[in-house]
C-alpha positions as CSV (number, residue, x, y, z in Angstrom):
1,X,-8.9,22.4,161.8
2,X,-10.7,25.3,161.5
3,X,-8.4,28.7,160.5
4,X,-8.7,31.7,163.1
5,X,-8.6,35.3,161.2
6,X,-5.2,36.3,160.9
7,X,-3.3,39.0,162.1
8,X,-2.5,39.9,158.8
9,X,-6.0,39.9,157.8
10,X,-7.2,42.1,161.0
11,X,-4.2,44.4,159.1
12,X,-5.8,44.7,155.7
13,X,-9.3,45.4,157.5
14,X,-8.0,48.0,159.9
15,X,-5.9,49.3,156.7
16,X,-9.6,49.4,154.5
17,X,-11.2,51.0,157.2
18,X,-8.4,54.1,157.2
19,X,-8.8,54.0,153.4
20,X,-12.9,54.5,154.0
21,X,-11.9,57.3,156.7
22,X,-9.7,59.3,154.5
23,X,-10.8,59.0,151.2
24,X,-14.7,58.9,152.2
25,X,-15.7,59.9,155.2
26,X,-13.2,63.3,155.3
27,X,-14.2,64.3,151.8
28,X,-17.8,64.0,153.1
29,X,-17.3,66.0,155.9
30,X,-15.0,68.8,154.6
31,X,-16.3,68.8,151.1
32,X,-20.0,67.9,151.4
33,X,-21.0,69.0,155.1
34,X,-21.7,65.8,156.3
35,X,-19.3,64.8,159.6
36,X,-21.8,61.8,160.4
37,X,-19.6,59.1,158.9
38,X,-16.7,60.2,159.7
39,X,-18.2,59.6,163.5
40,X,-19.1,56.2,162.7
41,X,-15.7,55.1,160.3
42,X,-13.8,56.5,162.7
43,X,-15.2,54.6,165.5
44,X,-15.3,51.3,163.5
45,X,-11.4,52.3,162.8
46,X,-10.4,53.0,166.0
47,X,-12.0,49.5,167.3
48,X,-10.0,47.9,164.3
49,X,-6.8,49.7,165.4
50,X,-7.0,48.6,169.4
51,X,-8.0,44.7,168.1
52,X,-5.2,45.0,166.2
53,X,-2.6,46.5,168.6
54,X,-3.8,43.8,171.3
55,X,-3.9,41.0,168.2
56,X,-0.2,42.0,167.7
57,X,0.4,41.8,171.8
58,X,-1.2,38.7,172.3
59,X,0.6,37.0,169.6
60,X,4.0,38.4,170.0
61,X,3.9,36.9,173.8
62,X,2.3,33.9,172.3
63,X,4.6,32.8,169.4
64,X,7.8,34.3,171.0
65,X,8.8,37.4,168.7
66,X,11.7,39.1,168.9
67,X,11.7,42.9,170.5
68,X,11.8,44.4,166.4
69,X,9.5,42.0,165.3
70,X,6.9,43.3,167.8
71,X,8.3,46.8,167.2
72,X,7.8,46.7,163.2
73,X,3.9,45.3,163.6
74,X,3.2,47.9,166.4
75,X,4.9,50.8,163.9
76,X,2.8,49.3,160.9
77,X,-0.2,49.9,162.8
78,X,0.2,53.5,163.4
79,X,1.8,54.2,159.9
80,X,-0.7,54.8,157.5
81,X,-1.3,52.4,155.1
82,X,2.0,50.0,156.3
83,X,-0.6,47.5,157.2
84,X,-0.9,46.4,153.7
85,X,2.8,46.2,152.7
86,X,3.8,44.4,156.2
87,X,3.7,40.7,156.2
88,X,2.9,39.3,159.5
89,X,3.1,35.7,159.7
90,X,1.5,33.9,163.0
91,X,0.0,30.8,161.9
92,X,-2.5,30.1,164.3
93,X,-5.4,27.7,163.9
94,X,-8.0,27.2,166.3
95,X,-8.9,23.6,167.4
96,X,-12.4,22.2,166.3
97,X,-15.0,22.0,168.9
């Protein structure tokens, strides 16, 4: 069986990409004149945040959480950095082809 990418990896990606955002792209723009990757981190971050709101949708329906567990993921991901102190366990696996 072949593992899907977890939820709580999407978490750590999406919580990189805010990392890149804030500690990279900002001081580029504000500090060096140069708001062209702040543009592009922030889209790649925003893409990361909605796959990760949906990830957290999709498998709260799918594995049955409870109302806070759902509540607690949905807060992590609009928290900054709470993606990578929360814990989200889903153990999903993909069947082979």
């Amino acid at each position: 069986m072949k593992k899907v990418l977890s939820l709580k990896t999407l978490g750590l990606i999406e919580g990189v990409s805010m990392v890149v955002l804030l500690f990279v792209a900002m001081p580029l723009k504000y500090l060096a004149d140069q708001p062209m990757m702040v543009r592009y981190v922030g889209m790649v971050h925003g893409v990361l945040f909605m796959a990760f709101v949906g990830w957290v949708l999709v498998e709260a329906f799918r594995s049955k959480w409870t109302l806070e567990k759902t509540a607690g993921a949905l807060a992590a991901s609009v928290i900054p950095f709470a993606p990578f102190v929360v814990d989200l366990q889903e153990g999903a696996e993909a069947p082979t082809a």
